[in-house]
N, C-alpha and C positions, 0 to 999 in steps of 0.2 A: 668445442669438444677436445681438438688436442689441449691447449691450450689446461684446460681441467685434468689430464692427464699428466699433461707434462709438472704440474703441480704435485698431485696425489703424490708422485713416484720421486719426485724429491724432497716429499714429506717421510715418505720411509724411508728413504737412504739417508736424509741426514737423521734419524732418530735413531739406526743402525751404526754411523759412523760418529758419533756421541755419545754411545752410550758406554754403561759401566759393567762390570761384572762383578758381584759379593760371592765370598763360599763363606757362609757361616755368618754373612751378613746382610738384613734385609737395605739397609743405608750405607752402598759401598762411596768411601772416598777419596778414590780416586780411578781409574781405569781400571784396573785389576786389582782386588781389595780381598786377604785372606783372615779372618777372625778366629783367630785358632780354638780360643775359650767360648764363642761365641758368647761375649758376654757384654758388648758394641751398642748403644743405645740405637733404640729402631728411628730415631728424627733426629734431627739435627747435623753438626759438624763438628759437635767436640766430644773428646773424648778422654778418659783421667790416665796417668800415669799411669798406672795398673793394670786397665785395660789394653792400653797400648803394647805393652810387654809381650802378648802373644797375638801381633800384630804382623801381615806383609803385606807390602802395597808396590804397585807398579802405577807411578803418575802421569800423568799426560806429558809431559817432555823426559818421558822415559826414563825417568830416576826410579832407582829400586831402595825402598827401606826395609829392614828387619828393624824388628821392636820398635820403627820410626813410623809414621805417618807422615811425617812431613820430611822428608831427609831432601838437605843439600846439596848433593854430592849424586855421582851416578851409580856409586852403591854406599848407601849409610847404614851401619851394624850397629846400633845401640847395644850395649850389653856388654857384658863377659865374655870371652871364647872360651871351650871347653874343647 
C-alpha cells in the first residue's frame, strides 16, 4: 500500500517538475514558450524563420531567446533594436 503511494505521488511530481508552459502555443519548446503570432505548428519541433520572429522562450538551462528558439547565450536577441 505505501509502497503504491509512494509511486503515484512521484508520478505527479515529476510530471509537475518537467513540464512545459505554451501562451499562444499548444507544442511549447521549451520551458516557458511565448508565440506571439500564434502562428507555431501544433506537432513537432521545428519551426520556419518567420515564425520564429515573434517568438520568446525560457530553456531548461535557463537561456532566454527573443526572436530565437534556440539561443546560445543567457540572453539571445535575434533581430534589430528599435
Amino acid at each position: 500500500m505505501n509502497k503504491s503511494i509512494l509511486l503515484t505521488c512521484f508520478g505527479i511530481f515529476s510530471n509537475i517538475l518537467f513540464s512545459q508552459v505554451g501562451v499562444q502555443t499548444a507544442n511549447p519548446l521549451g520551458n516557458f514558450h511565448v508565440d506571439g503570432k500564434k502562428d507555431n505548428p501544433k506537432t513537432g519541433n521545428t519551426v520556419s524563420l518567420v515564425q520564429e520572429q515573434n517568438d520568446f522562450i525560457i530553456t531548461k538551462d535557463a537561456k532566454v531567446g527573443i526572436r530565437n528558439i534556440s539561443p546560445n547565450q543567457m540572453l539571445d536577441v535575434n533581430g534589430k533594436t528599435q
